[in-house]
C-alpha positions in Angstrom: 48.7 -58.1 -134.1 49.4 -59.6 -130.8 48.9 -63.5 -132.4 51.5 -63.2 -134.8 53.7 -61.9 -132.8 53.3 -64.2 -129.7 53.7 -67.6 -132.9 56.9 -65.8 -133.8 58.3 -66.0 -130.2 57.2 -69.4 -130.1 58.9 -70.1 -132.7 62.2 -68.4 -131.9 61.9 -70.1 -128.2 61.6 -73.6 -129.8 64.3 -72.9 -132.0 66.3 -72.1 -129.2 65.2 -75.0 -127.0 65.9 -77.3 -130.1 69.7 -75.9 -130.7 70.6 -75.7 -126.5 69.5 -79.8 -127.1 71.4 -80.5 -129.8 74.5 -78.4 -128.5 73.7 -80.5 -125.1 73.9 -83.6 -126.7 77.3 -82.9 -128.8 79.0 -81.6 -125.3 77.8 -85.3 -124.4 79.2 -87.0 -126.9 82.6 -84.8 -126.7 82.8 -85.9 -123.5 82.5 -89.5 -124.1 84.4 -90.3 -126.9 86.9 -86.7 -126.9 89.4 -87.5 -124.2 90.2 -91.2 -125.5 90.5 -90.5 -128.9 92.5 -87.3 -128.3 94.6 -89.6 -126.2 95.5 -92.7 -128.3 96.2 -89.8 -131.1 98.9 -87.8 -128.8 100.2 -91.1 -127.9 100.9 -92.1 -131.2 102.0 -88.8 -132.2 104.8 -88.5 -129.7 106.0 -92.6 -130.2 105.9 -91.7 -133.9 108.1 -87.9 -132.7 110.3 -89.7 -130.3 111.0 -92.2 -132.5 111.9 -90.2 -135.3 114.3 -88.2 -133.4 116.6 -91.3 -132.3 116.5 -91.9 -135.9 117.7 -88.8 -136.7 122.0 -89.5 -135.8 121.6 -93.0 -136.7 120.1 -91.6 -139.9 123.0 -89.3 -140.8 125.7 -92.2 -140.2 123.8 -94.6 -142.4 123.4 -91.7 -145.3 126.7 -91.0 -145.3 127.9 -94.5 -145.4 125.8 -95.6 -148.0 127.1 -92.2 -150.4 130.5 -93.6 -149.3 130.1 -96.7 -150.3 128.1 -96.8 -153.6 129.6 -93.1 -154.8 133.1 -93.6 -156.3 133.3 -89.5 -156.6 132.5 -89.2 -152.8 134.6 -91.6 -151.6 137.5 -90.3 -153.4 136.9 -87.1 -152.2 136.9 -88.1 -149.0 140.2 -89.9 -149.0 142.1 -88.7 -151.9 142.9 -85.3 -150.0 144.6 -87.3 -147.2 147.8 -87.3 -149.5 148.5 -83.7 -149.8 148.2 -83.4 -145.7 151.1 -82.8 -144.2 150.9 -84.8 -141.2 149.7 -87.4 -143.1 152.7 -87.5 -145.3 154.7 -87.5 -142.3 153.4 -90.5 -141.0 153.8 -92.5 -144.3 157.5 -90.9 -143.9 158.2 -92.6 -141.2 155.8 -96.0 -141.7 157.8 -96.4 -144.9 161.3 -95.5 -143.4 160.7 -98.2 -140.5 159.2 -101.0 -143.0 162.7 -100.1 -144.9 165.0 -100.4 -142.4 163.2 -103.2 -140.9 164.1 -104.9 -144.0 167.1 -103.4 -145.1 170.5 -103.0 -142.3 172.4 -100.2 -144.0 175.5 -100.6 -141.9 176.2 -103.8 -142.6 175.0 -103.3 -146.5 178.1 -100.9 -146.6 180.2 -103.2 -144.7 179.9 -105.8 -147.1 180.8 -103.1 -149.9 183.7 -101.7 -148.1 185.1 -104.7 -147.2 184.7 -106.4 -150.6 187.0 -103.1 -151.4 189.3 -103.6 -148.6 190.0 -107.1 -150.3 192.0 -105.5 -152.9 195.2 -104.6 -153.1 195.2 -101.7 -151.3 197.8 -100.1 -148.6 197.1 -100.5 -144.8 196.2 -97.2 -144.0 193.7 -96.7 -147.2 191.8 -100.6 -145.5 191.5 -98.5 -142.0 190.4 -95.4 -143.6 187.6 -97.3 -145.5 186.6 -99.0 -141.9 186.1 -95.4 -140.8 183.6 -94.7 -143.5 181.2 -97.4 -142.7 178.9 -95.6 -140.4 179.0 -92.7 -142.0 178.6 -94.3 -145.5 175.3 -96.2 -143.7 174.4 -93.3 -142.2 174.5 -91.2 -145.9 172.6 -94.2 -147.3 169.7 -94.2 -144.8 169.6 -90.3 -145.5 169.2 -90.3 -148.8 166.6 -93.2 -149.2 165.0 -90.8 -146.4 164.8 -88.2 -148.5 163.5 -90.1 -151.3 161.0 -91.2 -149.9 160.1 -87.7 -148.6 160.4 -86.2 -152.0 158.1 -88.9 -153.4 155.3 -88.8 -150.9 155.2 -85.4 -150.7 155.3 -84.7 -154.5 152.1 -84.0 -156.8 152.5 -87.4 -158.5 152.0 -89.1 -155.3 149.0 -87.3 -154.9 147.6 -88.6 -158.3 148.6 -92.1 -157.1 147.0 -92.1 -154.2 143.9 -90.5 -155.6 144.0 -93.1 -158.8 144.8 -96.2 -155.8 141.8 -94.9 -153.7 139.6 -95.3 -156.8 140.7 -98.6 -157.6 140.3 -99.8 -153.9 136.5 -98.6 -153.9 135.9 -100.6 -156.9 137.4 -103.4 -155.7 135.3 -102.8 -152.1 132.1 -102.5 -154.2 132.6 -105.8 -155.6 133.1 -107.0 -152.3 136.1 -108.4 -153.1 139.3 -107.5 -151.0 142.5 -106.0 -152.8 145.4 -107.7 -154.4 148.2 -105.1 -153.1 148.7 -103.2 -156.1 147.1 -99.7 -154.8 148.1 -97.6 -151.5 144.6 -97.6 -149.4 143.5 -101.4 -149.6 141.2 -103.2 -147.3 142.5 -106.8 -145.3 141.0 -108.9 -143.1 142.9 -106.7 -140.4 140.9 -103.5 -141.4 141.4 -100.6 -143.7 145.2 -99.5 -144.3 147.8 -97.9 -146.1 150.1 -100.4 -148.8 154.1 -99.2 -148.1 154.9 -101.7 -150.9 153.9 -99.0 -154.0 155.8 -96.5 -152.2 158.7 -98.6 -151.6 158.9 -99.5 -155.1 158.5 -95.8 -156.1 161.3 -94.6 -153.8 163.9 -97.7 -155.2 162.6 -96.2 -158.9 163.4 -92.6 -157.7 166.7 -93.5 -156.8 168.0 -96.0 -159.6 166.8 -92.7 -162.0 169.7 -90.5 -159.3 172.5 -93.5 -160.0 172.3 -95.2 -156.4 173.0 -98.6 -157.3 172.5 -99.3 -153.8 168.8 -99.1 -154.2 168.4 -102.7 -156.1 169.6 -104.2 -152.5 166.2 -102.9 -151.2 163.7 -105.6 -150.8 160.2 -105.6 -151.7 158.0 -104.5 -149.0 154.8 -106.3 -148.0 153.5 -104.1 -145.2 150.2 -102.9 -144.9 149.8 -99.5 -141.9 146.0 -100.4 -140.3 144.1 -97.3 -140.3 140.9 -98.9 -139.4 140.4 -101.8 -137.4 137.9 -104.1 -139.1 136.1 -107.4 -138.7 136.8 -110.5 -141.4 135.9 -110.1 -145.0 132.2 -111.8 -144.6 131.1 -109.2 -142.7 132.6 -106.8 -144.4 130.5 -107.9 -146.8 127.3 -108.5 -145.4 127.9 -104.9 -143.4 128.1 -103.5 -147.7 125.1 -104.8 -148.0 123.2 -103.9 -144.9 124.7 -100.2 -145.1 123.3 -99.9 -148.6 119.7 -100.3 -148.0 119.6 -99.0 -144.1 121.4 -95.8 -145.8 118.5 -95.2 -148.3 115.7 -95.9 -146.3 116.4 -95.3 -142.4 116.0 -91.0 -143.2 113.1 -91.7 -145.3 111.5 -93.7 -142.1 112.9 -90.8 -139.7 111.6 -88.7 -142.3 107.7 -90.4 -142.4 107.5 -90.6 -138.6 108.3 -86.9 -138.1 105.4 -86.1 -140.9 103.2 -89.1 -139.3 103.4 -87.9 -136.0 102.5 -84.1 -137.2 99.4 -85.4 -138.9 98.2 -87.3 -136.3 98.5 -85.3 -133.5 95.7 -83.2 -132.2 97.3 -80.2 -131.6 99.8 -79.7 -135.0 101.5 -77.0 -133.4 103.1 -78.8 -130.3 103.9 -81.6 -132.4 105.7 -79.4 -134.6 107.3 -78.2 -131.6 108.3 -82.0 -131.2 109.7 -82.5 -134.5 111.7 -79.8 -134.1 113.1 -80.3 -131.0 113.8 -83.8 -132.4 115.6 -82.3 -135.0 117.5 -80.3 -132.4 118.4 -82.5 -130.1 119.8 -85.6 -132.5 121.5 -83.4 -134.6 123.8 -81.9 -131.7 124.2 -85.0 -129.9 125.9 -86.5 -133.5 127.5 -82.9 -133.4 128.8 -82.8 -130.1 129.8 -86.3 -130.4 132.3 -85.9 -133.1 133.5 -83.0 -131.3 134.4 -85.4 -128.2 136.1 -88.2 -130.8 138.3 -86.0 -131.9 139.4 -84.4 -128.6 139.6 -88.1 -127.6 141.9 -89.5 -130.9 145.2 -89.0 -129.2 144.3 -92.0 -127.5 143.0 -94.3 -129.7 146.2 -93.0 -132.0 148.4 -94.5 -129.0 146.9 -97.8 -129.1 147.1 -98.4 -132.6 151.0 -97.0 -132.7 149.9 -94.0 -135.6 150.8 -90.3 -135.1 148.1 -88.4 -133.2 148.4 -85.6 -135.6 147.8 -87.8 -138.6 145.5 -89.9 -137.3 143.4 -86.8 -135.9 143.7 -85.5 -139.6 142.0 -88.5 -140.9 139.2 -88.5 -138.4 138.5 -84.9 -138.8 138.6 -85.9 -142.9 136.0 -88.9 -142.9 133.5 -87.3 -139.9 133.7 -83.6 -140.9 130.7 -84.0 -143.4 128.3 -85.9 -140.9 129.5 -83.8 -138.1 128.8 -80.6 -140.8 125.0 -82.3 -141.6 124.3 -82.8 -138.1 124.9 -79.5 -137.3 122.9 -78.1 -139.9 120.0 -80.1 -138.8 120.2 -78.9 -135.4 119.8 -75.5 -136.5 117.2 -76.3 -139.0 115.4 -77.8 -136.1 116.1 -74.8 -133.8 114.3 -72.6 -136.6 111.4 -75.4 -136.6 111.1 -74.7 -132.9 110.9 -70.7 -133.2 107.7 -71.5 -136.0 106.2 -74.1 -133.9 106.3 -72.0 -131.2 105.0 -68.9 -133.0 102.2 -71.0 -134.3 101.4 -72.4 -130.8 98.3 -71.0 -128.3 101.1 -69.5 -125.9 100.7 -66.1 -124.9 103.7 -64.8 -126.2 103.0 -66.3 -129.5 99.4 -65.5 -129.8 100.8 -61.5 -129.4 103.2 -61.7 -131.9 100.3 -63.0 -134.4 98.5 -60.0 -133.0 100.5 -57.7 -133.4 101.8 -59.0 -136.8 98.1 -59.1 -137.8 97.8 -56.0 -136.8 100.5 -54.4 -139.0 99.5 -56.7 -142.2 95.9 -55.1 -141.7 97.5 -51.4 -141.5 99.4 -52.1 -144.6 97.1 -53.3 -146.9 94.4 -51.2 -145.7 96.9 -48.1 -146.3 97.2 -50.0 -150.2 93.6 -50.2 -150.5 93.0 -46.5 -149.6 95.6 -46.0 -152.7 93.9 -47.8 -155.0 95.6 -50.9 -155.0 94.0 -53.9 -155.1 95.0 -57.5 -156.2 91.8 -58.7 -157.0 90.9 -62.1 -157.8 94.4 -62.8 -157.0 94.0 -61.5 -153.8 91.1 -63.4 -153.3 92.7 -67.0 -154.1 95.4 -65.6 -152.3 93.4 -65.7 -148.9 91.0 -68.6 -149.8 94.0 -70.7 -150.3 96.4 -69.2 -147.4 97.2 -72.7 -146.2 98.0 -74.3 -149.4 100.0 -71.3 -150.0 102.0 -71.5 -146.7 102.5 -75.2 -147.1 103.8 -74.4 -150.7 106.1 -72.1 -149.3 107.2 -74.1 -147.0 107.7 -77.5 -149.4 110.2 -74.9 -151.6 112.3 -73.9 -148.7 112.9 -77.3 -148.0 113.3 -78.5 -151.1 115.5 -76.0 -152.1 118.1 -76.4 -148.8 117.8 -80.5 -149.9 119.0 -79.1 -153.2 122.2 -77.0 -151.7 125.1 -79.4 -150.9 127.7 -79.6 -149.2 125.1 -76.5 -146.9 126.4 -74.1 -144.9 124.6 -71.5 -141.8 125.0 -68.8 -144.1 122.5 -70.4 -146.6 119.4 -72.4 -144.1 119.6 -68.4 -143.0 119.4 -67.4 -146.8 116.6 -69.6 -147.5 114.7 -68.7 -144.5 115.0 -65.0 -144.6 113.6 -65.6 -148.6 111.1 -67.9 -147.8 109.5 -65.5 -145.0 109.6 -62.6 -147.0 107.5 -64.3 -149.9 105.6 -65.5 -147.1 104.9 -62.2 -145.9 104.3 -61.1 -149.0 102.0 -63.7 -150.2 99.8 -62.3 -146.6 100.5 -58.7 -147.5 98.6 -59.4 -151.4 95.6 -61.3 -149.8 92.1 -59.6 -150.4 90.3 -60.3 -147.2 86.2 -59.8 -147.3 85.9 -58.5 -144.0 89.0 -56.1 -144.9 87.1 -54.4 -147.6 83.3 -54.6 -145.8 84.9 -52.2 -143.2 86.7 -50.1 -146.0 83.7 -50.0 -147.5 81.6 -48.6 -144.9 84.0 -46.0 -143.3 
């Protein structure tokens, strides 16, 4: 009996010798070709990360000037609201009132009436009376073209004007051709402004229908209110065309180097950590930069001669929906973050997984001892957990892509469902070790 015996530990000690070699040789080779391979991959990995996350503001600008530019609907949306703004109305109040009077002297338009009267037969006194009423006549003039004008601008009709001239300006900007006059927002070679001429013409309409007479004396008005300082027309147009196809494809490449640096990296979770500090960090600098160009508007508003107020009003119009994207991807990054770091090999994270494990193993053993049990289901269910969580995860994000304009109230929405079906997708697996020990208590 001995023989056999002492052939079996033979055996069993070559085996052993023959597995310590081989396990030997693989530290070897770890040890040779690990350390530089693991280190051209986190290189890459955090070029590919730090690249994407510069992209990230640029990205947002580009997106939204590209929707601007090629989406009719959005650009009027944008700038159509503008008219219904009271400090903007105020502003083409008193642009309009200025290129009037500019034009137009309405004390010496009365003096020529009055003293065409004065050359009839009248008595002394009634000629010195009328010399009396000049001022006030030009004064009453100016007044009421003043409140013309204010009833037009501020009516509903303007409002459809504008909206109707904004429209007919974008067409005429995606043809790349500049604007003959006839709307209200036009684009020169001087930059983006505001046509008085329409709203002259309105005003001198608006008071022929009252029975001024006086309003035919007005001129036409050729006067264009910059908004936007620009460059000449060619680049205008080569800046269309650049905007247009960086717009489509700069998040898409922000978009591929976040994923490409994930994938590469050798430890997924601290490049997720990246990514979404990435995320983080570019969207609240574009944030926080708005923020500081508006506080700063009241000077740039001084240097172009345009009302603070009005001009803050259109800044806060045209930024508030990159400034409202930014921030949305700074908190979509700050919830990346919290997972990455959940996911990590940090203490604190690997007792949350614990304990969560833990409570997952309570509950479904506490189903089990009731009878229930998913099964095959349950089976796929664990077999596939990652395709699962990665299913789970393409929803979510496909389903905030799908929410526009987003707001906090639904990223937190989505999250909160997308963890609970997570959870519950854990809570249904069917886990073999899980029923051995059920099994044998």
């Amino acid at each position: 009996m001995s023989a056999p015996a002492d052939t079996a530990t033979t055996d069993l000690a070559a085996r052993v010798a023959a597995l310590e070699a081989e396990n030997a040789q693989l530290r070897a080779s770890g040890r040779a070709s690990g350390p530089s391979s693991g280190r051209w991959r986190a290189w890459v990995s955090t070029i590919c990360i730090v690249l994407a996350a510069i992209l990230v503001p640029v990205s947002i600008v580009a997106a939204w000037a590209r929707v601007q530019l090629v989406d009719e609907d959005s650009f009027t949306a944008t700038l159509a609201p503008l008219a219904a703004d009271s400090a903007v109305q105020s502003m083409i109040i008193d642009e309009t009132m200025d290129a009037i009077t500019t034009q137009v002297d309405f004390l010496q338009l009365t003096t020529n009436v009055i003293d065409g009267v004065a050359t009839l037969d009248l008595p002394p006194a009634a000629i010195s009376a009328l010399g009396l009423l000049k001022q006030p006549a030009a004064d009453g003039l100016e007044g009421l073209v003043d409140r013309a004008v204010t009833r037009v601008v501020t009516s509903d009709a303007f409002a459809d004007v504008w909206a109707t001239a904004t429209r007919a300006a974008h067409r005429a900007l995606t043809t790349t051709a500049t604007s003959d006059g006839g709307g209200i927002v036009v684009r020169t070679s001087d930059g983006v402004g505001i046509q008085l001429g329409a709203i002259v013409e309105r005003v001198k309409q608006n008071l022929t229908d009252q029975g001024v007479g006086a309003a035919s004396l007005i001129p036409a008005v050729d006067r264009v209110v910059i908004i936007g300082t620009g460059e000449n027309l060619s680049f205008i147009r080569t800046g269309y065309a650049v905007s247009t196809t960086v717009g489509f494809w700069l998040p898409l490449v922000a978009l591929a180097l976040f994923l490409v640096g994930i994938l590469i990296a050798r430890r997924r979770s601290t490049a997720l950590l990246g990514a979404g500090g990435g995320l983080l960090i570019g969207g609240g600098a574009l944030a926080i930069g708005f923020s500081v160009g508006a506080a700063v508007i009241g000077s740039v508003a001084a240097q172009i001669d345009l009302s603070p107020s009005a001009l803050g009003v259109i800044y806060q119009q045209v930024s508030a929906g990159m400034a409202h994207t930014a921030a949305i991807l700074a908190v979509i990054g700050l919830v990346v973050v919290v997972i990455a770091w959940t996911c990590g090999r940090w203490r604190g994270a690997q007792a949350i997984r614990r304990g969560l494990g833990s409570l997952n193993v309570g509950i479904r053993g506490a189903l089990l001892s009731r009878g229930i049990d998913t099964g095959a289901t349950g089976q796929w269910l664990y077999t596939q957990r990652v395709i699962v969580r990665t299913v789970i995860a393409v929803l979510a994000i496909v389903w905030l892509l799908a929410l526009r304009p987003i707001t906090l109230g639904e990223i937190v929405l989505v999250l909160v469902i997308a963890l609970l079906v997570w959870w519950l997708a854990e809570l249904l697996q069917r886990r073999p070790d899980e029923q051995d020990g059920l099994e044998q208590s």
